[in-house]
N, C-alpha and C positions, 0 to 999 in steps of 0.2 A: 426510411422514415425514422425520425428519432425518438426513442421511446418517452412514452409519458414524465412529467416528475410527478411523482406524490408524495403525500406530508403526512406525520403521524405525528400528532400531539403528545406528547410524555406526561403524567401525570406528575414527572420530577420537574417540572417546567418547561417550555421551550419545544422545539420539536425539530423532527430530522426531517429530512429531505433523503429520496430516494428514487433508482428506476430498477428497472428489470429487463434483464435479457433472456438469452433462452428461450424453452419449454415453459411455459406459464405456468403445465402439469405435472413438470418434470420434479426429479429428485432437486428438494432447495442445498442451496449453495450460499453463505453469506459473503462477499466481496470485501474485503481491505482493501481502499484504495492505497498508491503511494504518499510521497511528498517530493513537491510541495504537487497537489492531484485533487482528484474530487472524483466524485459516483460514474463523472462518463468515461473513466479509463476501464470501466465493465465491459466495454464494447468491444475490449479486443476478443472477449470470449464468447461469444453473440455465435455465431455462425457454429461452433466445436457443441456449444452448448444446446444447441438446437439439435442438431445431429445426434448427441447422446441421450434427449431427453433430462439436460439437467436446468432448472430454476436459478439463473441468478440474480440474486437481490443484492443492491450495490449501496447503502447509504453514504450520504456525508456526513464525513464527521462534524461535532458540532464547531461552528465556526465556518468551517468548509462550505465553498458555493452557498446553495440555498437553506442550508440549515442552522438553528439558531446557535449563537452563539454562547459558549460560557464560559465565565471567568473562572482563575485560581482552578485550571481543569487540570487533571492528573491520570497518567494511563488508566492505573485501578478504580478509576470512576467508570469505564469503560465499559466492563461486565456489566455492571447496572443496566445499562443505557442500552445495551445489545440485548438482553433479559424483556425488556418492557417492551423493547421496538416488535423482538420478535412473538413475546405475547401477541400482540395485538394484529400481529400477522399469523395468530392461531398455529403459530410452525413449534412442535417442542423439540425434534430431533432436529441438527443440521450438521453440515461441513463448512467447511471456511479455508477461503482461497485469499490467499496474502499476496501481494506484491512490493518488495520493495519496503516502502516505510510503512505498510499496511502490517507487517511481520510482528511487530511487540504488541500489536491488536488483538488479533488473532490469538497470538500467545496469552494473551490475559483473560480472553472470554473460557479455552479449555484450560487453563487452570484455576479459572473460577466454578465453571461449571461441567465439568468433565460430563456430567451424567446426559448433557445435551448435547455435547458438543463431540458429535462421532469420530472426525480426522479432521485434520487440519493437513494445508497445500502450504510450503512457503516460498517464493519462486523469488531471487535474486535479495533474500530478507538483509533487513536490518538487525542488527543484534544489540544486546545491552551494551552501549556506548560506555557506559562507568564501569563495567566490570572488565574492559580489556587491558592487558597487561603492556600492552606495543598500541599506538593508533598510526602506525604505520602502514597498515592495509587499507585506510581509509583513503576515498575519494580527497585531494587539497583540499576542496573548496569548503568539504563539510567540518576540516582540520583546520582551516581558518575560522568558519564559522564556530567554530570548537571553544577556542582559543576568543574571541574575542567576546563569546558568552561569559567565559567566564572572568578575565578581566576586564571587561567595558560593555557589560548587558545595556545600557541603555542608548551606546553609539549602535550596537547591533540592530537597537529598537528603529534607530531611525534609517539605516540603512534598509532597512526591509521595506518603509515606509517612503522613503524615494525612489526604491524598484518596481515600487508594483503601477504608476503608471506603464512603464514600458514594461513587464511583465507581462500586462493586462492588455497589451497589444497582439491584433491576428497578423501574422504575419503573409505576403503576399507569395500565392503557390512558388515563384516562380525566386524568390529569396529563402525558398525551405534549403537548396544546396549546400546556400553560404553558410547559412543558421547550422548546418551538421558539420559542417568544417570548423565553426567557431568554436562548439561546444568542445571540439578535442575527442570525440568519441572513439571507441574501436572501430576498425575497420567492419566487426560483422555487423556493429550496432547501426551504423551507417546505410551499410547495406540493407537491413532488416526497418528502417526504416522510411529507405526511398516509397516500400508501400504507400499510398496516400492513405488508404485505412487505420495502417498502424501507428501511422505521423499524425492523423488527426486524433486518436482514442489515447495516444500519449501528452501531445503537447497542447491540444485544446482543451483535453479534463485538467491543465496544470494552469491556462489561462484563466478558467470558468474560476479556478480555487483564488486567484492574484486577483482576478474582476471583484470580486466578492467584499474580499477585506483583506488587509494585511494582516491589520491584527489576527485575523480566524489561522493564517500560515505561519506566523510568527509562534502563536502561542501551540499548534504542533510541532513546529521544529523545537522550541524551548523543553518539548515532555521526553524529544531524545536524549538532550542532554541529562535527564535526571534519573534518579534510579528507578524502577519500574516500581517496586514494593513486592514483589515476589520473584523467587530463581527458576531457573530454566529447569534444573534440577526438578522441580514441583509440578512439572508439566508432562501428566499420567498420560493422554492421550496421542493415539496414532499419531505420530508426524512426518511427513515426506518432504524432505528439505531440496528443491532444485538449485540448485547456481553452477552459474558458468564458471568454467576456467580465468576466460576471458574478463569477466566482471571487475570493474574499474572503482564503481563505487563503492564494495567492498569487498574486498579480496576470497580467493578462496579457499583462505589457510584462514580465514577468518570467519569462513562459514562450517569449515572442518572443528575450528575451536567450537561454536555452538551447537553440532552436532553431537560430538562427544558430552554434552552436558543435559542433553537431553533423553529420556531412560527409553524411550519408544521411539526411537527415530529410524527411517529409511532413508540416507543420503542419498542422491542421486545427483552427480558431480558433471557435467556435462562439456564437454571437449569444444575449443573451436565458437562456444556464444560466450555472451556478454552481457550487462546489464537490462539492455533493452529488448539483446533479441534470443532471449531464449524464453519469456514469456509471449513473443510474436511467433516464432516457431513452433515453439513445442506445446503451445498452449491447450489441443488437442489429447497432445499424451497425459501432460498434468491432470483434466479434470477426468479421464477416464481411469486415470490410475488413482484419484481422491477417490471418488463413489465405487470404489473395489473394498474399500477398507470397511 
């Protein structure tokens, strides 16, 4: 059964959208989803998180699926907007589970609010895209997308804007083979997600995000390219950084650079997965080894 959505009105206007997995009792967890994604890629932690007794609470960002959207939005708007959601969810301690482009999220609520924010999970993260020295560890696709931000943001604008019909397309079970041959993935990513659980909690929270609006995708992939407003440096809080070797979208010399800039960090560098599938594998170890910290 697929969990509820619920809505929380923000007092800063607008309101998010959310569901929940897990333990309903359990120790809270807050969800970053990736990109281009939305709240129901929570689902790959449903099953680990029930077993461990942990709460997770997945919102969308604004824009994202069902939640509202807002203009000129900036990562360090973010803390705010995670402050009031979880007011109102009566939570004042929690952890936070990042995946992917959920990673500069996550990073900005505990270094905004250390004193809430216990640990923090980053599992296949994103990093500050302006402060690398080489963007040669990055995914092509996001080093084009890169490159054309910055000389031609508004051909970008409409390239996004003639994708998302076919984005926003379910693709039929039995063309899921071709669609992972097309993508160029690693061969573990591949594998990890012939699961049908794992293939729907990845590539349909990333349709739900493309059904929604481009604009809501567009204007998160636009806050990678820009600087965060705060350094990795600044970020006091527990951090357990997973990525694979294997990781295509962004490398693993490039996860050892953000490692090293972070003053509380536990790398955990993982042999043999890859972007996709060492949050479907190991999703289990990740959240039992977050709520240790």
């Amino acid at each position: 059964m697929k969990p509820q959505t619920h809505i929380v009105q923000l007092k800063s206007g607008g309101h998010l959208a959310y569901s929940e997995y897990g333990d309903p009792n359990g120790m809270p967890v807050l969800f970053c989803h990736g990109w281009p994604s939305s709240r129901t890629m929570a689902e790959l932690t449903d099953a680990a998180a029930r077993q461990l007794r942990v709460r997770i609470i997945s919102p969308d960002r604004p824009g994202i699926s069902a939640s509202a959207f807002v203009a000129n939005r900036r990562l360090i708007d973010w803390p705010a907007i995670v402050r009031e959601f979880m007011d109102a969810l009566a939570i004042r301690e929690f952890r936070i589970l990042a995946i992917s482009g959920g990673a500069p999220y996550a990073y900005a609520a505990a270094w905004k609010f250390p004193e809430r924010v216990c640990a923090i999970a980053v599992v296949s993260g994103a990093p500050p895209i302006v402060d690398l020295a080489n963007e040669a560890g990055l995914l092509r696709l996001y080093r084009w997308m890169l490159a054309l931000y910055r000389k031609h943001p508004q051909l970008l604008r409409v390239i996004f804007y003639l994708a998302r019909p076919i984005a926003s397309l379910r693709p039929p079970v039995r063309f899921r083979p071709l669609l992972l041959r097309l993508l160029k993935l690693q061969p573990c990513d591949v594998a990890a997600l012939r699961d049908s659980a794992a293939f729907e909690a990845c590539f349909e929270s990333q349709r739900r995000a493309w059904r929604a609006s481009a604009r809501g995708v567009m204007t998160d992939a636009e806050i990678y390219a820009q600087p965060w407003g705060f350094r990795l440096e600044e970020v006091d809080v527990p951090v357990r950084l997973w990525h694979g070797t294997q990781d295509r979208a962004f490398s693993v010399e490039i996860a050892k650079q953000v490692a090293k800039r972070l003053p509380n960090c536990t790398p955990r560098y993982v042999d043999n997965e890859g972007h996709y599938s060492l949050p479907i594998r190991h999703v289990r170890a990740i959240l039992a080894d977050l709520i240790k910290v």
